[in-house]
Backbone bond lengths (Angstrom), bond angles and torsions (degrees), N, CA, C in turn:
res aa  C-N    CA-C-N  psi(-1)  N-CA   C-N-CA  omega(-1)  CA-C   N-CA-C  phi
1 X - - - 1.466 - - 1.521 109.54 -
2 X 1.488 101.73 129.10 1.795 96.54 178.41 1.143 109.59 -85.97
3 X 1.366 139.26 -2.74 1.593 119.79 163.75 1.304 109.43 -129.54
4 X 2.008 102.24 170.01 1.574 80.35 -178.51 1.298 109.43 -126.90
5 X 1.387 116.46 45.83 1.668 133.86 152.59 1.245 110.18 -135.10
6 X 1.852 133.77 126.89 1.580 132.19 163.22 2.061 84.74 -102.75
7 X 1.536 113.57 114.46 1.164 136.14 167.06 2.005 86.96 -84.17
8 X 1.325 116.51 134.92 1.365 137.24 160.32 1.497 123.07 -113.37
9 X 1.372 107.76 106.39 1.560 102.17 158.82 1.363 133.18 -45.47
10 X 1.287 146.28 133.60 1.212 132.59 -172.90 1.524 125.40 -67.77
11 X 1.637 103.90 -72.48 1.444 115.01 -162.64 1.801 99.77 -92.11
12 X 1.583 103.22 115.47 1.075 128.87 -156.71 1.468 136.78 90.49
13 X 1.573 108.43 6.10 1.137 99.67 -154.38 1.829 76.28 -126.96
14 X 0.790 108.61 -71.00 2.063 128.60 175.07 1.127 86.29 -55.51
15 X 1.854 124.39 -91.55 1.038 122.38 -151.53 1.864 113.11 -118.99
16 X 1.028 110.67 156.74 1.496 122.90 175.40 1.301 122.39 -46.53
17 X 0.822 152.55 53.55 1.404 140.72 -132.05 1.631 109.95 -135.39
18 X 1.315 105.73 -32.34 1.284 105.17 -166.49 1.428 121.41 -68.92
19 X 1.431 108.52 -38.07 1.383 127.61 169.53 2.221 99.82 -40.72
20 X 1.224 113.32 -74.44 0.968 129.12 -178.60 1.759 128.18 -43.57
21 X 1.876 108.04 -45.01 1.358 106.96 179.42 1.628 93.85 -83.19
22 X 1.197 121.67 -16.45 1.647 112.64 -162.91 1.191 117.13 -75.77
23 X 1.911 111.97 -16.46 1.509 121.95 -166.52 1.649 94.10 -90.75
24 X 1.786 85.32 -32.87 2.221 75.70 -178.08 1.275 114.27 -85.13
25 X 1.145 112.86 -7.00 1.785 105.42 -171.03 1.682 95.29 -85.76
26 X 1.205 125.08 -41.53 1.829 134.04 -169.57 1.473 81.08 -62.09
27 X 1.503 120.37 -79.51 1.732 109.76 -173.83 1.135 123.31 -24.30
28 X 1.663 128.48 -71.84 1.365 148.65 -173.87 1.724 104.91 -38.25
29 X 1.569 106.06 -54.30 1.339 108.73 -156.67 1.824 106.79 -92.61
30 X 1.449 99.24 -7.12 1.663 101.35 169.91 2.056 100.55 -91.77
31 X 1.149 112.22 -23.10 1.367 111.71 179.29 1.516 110.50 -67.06
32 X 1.589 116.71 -33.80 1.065 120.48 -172.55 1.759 105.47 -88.99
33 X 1.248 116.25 19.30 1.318 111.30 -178.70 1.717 134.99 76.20
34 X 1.655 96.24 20.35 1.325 126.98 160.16 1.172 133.01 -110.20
35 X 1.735 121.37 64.66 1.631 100.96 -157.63 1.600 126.95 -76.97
36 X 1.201 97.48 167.77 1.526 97.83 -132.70 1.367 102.75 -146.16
37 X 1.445 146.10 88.35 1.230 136.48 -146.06 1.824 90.22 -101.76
38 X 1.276 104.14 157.89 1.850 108.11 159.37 1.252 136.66 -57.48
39 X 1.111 110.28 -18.17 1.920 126.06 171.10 1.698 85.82 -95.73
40 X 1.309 137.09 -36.71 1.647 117.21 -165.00 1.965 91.41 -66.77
41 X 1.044 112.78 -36.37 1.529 128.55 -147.83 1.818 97.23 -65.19
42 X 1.722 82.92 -59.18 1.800 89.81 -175.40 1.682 108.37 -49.65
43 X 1.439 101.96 -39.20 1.710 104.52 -166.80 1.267 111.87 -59.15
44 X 1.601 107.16 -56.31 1.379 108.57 -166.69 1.741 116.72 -106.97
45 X 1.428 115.19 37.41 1.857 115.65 178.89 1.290 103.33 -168.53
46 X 1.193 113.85 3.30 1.802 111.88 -170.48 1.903 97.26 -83.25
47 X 1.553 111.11 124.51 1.413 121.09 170.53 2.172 104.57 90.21
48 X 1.652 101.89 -4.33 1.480 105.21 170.14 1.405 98.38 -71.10
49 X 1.671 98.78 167.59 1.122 128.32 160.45 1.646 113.20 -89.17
50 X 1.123 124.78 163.88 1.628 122.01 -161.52 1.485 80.68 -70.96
51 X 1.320 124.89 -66.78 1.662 119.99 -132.44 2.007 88.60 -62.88
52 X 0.976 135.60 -12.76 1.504 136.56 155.15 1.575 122.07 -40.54
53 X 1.304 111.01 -50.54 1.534 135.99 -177.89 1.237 86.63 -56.58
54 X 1.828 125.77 -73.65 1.488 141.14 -170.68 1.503 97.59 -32.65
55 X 1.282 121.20 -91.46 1.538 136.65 -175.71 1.555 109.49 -41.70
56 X 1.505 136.39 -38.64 1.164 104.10 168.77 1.803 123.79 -82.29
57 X 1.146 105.26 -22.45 1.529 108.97 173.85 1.518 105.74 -51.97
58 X 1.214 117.08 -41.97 1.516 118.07 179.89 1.380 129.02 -51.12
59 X 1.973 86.87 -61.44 1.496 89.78 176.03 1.213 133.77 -51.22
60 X 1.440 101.78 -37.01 1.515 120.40 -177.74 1.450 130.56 -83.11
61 X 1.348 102.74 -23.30 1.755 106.87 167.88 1.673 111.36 -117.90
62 X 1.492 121.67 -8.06 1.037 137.36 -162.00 1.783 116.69 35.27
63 X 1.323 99.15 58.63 1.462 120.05 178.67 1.692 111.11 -156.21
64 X 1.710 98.39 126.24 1.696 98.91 -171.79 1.311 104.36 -64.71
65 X 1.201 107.11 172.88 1.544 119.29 153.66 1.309 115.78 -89.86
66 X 1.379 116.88 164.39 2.234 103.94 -173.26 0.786 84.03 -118.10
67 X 2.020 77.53 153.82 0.854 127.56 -149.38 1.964 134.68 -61.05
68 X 1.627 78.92 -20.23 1.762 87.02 158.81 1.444 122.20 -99.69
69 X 1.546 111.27 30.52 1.457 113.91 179.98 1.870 106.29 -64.11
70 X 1.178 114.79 -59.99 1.473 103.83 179.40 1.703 120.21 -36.76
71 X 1.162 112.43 -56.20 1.239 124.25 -169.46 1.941 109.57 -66.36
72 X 1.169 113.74 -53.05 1.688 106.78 -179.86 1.758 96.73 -76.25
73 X 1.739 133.57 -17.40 1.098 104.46 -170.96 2.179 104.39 -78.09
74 X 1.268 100.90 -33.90 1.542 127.12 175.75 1.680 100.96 -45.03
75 X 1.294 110.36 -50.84 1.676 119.99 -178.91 1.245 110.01 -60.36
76 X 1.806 123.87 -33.54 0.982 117.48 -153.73 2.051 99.55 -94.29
77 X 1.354 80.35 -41.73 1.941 99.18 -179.59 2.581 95.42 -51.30
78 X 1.231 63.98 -61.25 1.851 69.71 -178.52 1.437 115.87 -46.09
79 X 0.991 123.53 -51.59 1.429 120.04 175.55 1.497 98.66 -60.79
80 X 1.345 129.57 -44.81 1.375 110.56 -158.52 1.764 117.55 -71.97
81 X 1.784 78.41 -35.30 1.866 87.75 174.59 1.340 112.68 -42.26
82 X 1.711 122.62 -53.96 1.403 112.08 -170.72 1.571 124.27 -87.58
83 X 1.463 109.69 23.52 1.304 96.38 163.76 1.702 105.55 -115.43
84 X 1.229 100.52 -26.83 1.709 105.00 -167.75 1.570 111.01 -115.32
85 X 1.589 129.94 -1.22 1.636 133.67 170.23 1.674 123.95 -39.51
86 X 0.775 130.44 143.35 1.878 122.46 157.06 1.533 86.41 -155.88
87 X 1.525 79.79 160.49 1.791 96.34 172.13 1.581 92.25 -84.80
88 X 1.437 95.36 165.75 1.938 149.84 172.88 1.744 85.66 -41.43
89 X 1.427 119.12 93.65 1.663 103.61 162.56 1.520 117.38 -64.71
90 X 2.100 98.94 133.89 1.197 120.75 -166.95 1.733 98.98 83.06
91 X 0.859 116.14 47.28 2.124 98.82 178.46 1.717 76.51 -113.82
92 X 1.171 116.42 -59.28 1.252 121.39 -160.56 1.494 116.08 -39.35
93 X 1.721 114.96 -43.41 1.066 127.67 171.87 1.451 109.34 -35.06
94 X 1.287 100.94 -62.55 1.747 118.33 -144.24 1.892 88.31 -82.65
95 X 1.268 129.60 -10.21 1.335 121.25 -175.11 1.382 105.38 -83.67
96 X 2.025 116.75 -28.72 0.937 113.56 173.95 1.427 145.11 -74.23
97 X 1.544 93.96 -5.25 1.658 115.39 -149.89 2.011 87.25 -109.26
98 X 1.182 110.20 -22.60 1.155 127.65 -162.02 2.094 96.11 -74.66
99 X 1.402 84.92 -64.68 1.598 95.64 -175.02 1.989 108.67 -91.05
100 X 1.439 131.96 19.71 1.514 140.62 106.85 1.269 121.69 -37.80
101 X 1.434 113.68 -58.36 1.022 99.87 -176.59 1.568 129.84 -96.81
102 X 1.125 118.84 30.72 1.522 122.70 -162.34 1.276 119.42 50.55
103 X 1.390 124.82 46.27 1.365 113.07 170.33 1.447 121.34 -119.49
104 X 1.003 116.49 124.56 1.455 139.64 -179.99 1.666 107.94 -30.62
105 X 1.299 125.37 148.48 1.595 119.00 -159.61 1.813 86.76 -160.86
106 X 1.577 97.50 168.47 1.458 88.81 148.31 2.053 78.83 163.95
107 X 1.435 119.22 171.83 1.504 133.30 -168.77 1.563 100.19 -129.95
108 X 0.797 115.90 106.69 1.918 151.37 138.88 1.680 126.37 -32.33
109 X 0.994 160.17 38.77 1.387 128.94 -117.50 1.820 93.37 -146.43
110 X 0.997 111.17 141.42 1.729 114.99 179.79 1.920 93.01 -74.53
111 X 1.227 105.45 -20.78 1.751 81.49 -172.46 1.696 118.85 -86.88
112 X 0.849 130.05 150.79 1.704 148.56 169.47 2.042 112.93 -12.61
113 X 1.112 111.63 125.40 1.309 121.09 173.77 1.782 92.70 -34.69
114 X 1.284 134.64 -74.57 0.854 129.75 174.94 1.441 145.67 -43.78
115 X 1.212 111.75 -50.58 1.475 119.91 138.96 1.720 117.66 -15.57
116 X 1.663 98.30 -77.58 0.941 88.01 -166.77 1.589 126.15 -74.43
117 X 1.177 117.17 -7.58 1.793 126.93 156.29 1.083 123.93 -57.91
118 X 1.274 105.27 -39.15 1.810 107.10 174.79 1.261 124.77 -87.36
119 X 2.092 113.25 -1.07 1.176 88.08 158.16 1.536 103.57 -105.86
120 X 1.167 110.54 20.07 2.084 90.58 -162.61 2.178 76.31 -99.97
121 X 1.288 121.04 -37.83 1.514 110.59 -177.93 1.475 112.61 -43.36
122 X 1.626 117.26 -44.24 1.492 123.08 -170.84 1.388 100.36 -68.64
123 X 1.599 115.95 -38.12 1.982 107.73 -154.98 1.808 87.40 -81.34
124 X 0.760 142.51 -33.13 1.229 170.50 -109.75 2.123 106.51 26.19
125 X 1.059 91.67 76.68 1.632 86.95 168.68 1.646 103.94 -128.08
126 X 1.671 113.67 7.98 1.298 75.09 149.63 1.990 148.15 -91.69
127 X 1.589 101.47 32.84 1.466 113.85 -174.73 1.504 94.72 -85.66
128 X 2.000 135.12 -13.37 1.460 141.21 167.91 1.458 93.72 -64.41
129 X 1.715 104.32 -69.89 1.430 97.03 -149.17 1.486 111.78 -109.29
130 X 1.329 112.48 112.39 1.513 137.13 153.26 1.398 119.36 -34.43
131 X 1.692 113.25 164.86 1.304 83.85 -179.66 1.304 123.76 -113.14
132 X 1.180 128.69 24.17 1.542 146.44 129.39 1.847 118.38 -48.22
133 X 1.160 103.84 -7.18 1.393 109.14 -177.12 1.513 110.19 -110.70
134 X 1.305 123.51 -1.36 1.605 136.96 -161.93 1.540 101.71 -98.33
135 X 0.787 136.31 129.40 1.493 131.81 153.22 1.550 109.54 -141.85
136 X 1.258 95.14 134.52 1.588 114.30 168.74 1.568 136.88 -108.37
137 X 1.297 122.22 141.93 1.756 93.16 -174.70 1.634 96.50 -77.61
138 X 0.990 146.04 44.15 1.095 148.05 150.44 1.742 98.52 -75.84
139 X 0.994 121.57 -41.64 1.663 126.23 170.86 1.125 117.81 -76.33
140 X 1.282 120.09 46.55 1.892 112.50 -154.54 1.849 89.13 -175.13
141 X 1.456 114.03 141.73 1.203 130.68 176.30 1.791 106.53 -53.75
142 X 1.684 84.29 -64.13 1.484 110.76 -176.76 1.918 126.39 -112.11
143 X 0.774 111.25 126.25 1.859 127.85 178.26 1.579 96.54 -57.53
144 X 1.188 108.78 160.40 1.419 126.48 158.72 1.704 110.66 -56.77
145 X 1.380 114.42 147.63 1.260 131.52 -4.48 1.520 124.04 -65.67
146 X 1.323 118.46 7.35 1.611 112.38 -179.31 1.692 111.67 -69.09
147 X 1.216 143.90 158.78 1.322 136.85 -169.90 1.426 108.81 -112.83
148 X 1.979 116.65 26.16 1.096 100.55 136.27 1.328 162.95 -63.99
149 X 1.286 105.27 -15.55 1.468 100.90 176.03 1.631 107.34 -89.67
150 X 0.944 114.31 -27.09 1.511 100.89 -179.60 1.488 104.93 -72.55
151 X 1.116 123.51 -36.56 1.435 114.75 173.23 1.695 127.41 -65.74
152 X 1.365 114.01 -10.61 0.541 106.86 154.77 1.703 152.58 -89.22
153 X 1.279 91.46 -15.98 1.552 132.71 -169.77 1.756 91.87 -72.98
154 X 1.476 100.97 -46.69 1.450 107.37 177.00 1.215 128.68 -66.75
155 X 1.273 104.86 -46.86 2.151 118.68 155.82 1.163 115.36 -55.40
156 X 2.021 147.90 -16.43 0.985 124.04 -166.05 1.656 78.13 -116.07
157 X 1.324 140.01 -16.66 1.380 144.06 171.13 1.842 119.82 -50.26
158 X 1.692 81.35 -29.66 2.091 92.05 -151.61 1.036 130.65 47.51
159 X 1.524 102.95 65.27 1.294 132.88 177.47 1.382 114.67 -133.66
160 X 1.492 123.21 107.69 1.720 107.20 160.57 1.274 130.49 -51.18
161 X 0.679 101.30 162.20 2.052 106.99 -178.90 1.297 97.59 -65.75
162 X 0.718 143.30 -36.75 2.039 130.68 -148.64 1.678 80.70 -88.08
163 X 1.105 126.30 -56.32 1.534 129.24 174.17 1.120 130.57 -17.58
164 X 1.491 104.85 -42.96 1.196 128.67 -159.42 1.816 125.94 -98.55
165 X 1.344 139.16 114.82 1.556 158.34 173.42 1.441 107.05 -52.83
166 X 1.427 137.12 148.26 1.399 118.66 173.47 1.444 76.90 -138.56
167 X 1.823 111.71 140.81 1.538 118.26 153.84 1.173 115.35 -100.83
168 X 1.727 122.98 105.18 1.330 106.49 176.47 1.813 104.92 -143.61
169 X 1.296 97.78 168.08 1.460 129.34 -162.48 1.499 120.73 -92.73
170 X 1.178 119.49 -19.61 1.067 122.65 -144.15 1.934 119.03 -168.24
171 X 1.582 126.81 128.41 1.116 113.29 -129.81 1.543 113.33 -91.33
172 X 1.665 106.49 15.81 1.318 108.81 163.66 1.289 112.90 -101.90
173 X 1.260 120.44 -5.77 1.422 114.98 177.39 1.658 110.94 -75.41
174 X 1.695 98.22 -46.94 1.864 107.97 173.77 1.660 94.05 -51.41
175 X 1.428 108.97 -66.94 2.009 93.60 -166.52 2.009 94.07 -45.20
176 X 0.883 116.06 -55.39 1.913 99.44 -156.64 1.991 91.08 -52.11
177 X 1.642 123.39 -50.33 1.043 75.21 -169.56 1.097 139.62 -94.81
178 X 1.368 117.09 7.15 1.690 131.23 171.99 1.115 97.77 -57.79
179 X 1.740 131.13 -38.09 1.498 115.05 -178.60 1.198 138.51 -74.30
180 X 1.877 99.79 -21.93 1.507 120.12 158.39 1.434 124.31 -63.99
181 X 1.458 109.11 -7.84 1.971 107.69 178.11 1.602 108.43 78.55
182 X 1.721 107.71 40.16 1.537 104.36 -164.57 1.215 92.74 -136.09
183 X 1.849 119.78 142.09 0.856 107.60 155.01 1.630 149.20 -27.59
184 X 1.670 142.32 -151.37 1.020 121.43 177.65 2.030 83.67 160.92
185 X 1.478 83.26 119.14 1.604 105.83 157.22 1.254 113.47 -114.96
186 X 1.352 140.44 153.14 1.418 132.60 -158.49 1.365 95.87 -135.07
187 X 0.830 141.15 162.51 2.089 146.14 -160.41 0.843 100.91 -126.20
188 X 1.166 143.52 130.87 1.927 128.52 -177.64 1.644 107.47 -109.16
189 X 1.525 111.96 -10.16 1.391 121.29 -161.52 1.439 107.56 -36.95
190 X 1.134 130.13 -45.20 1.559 149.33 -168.77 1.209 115.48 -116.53
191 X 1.756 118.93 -40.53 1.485 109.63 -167.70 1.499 110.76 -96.74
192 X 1.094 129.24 140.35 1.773 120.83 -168.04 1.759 90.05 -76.39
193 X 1.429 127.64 146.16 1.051 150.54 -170.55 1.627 120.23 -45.12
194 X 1.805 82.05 -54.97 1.739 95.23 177.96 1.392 108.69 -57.92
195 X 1.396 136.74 -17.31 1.527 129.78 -172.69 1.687 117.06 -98.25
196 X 1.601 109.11 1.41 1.109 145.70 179.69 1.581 125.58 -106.01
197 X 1.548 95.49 1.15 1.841 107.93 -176.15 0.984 113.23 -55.60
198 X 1.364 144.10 -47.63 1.519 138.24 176.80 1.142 107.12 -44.38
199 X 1.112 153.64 -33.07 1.345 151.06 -162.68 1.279 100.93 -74.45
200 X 1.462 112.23 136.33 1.516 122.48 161.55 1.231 116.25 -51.54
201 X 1.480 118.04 -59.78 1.261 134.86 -178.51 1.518 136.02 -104.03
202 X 1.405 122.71 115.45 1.811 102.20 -168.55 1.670 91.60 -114.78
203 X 1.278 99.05 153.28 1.332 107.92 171.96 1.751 95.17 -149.12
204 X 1.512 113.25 167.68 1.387 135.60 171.06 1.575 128.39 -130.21
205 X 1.277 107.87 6.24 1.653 122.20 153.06 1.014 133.48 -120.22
206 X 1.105 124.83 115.30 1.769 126.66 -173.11 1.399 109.47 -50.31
207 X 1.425 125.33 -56.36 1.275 127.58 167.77 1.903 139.68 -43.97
208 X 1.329 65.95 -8.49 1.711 80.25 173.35 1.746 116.08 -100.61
209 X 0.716 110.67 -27.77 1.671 131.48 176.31 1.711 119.35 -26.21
210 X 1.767 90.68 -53.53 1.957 93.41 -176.07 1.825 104.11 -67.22
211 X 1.203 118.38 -32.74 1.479 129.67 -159.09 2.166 86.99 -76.83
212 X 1.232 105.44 -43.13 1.653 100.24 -170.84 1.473 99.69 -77.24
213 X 1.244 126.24 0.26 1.395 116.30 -169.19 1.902 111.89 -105.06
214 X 1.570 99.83 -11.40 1.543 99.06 166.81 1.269 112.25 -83.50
């Protein structure tokens, strides 16, 4: 293995998710009088952090969203996770081959400590990730694209950045980690390639991943 941390994005990358929060977030935010199609959603919030959602609604209509928007949109994503969730086909593989071989792992993800429990409880992957292995930009000043959270993920890991692999989906996650000084495989499953260029590496099967990573 050439590095000795694979950092994983979560939603899309572990688990399926994106398909799912993207249909409720376009709904929610066209209900609230922002319309908002599912291709607008993926383009412009897919791999953000919420308080992102906040700031562009602003700029652009110069009107917040309310103030219990996080919380009923979270209610709405949560319920959906546990009836309709699965993990990333082939993730499972590569989680196993990962911790065979002694290699260091751990998930990165702009969404909520919680979030991300409720989906790894449903896929069942949280028996991979511990909770020394969780990080959220909830632990972080700033969300992606800034390259705090991966840097940090990497400091509580003991791992330098140059060390360190990023799996991600989505083209603020590549900017955070090109800005962190970290590698970068890019997922194509969902995102078309060209929006994924920073990435060193693109691939479009999860299952292929442990074999590209020696």
């Amino acid at each position: 293995m050439r590095y000795d941390l694979v950092i994983f994005d979560n939603d899309g990358v572990l688990v399926d998710s994106e398909p799912i929060s993207n249909r409720l977030l376009a709904a929610y935010l066209t209900e609230l009088g922002h319309p908002t199609t599912y291709e607008d959603s993926i383009r412009d919030y897919m791999g953000s952090a919420m308080h992102r959602i906040h700031e562009l609604i602003l700029e652009r209509t110069g009107q917040r969203l309310p103030a219990d928007f996080d919380e009923v949109f979270h209610r709405r994503v949560f319920a959906a996770f546990e009836r309709e969730l699965q993990p990333v086909a082939g993730v499972t593989g590569v989680l196993e081959k990962l911790a065979v071989d002694g290699v260091p792992y751990c998930v990165a993800s702009s969404g909520s400590h919680a979030r991300i429990r409720v989906g790894h409880r449903t896929t069942g992957l949280d028996r991979w990730f511990t909770e020394e292995r969780v990080f959220s930009s909830e632990d972080v000043g700033r969300g992606k694209p800034a390259p705090d959270l991966f840097l940090y993920a990497a400091e509580r890991m003991g791992v330098a950045p140059e060390r360190c692999v990023v799996v991600e989906d989505s083209p603020l996650g590549v900017q955070a980690a090109v800005a962190a000084g970290m590698d970068v495989y890019g997922f194509t499953a969902m995102t078309p390639a060209a929006r994924l260029a920073g990435a060193g590496q693109l691939f479009a099967d999860m299952g292929t991943l442990a074999d590209l990573l020696v």
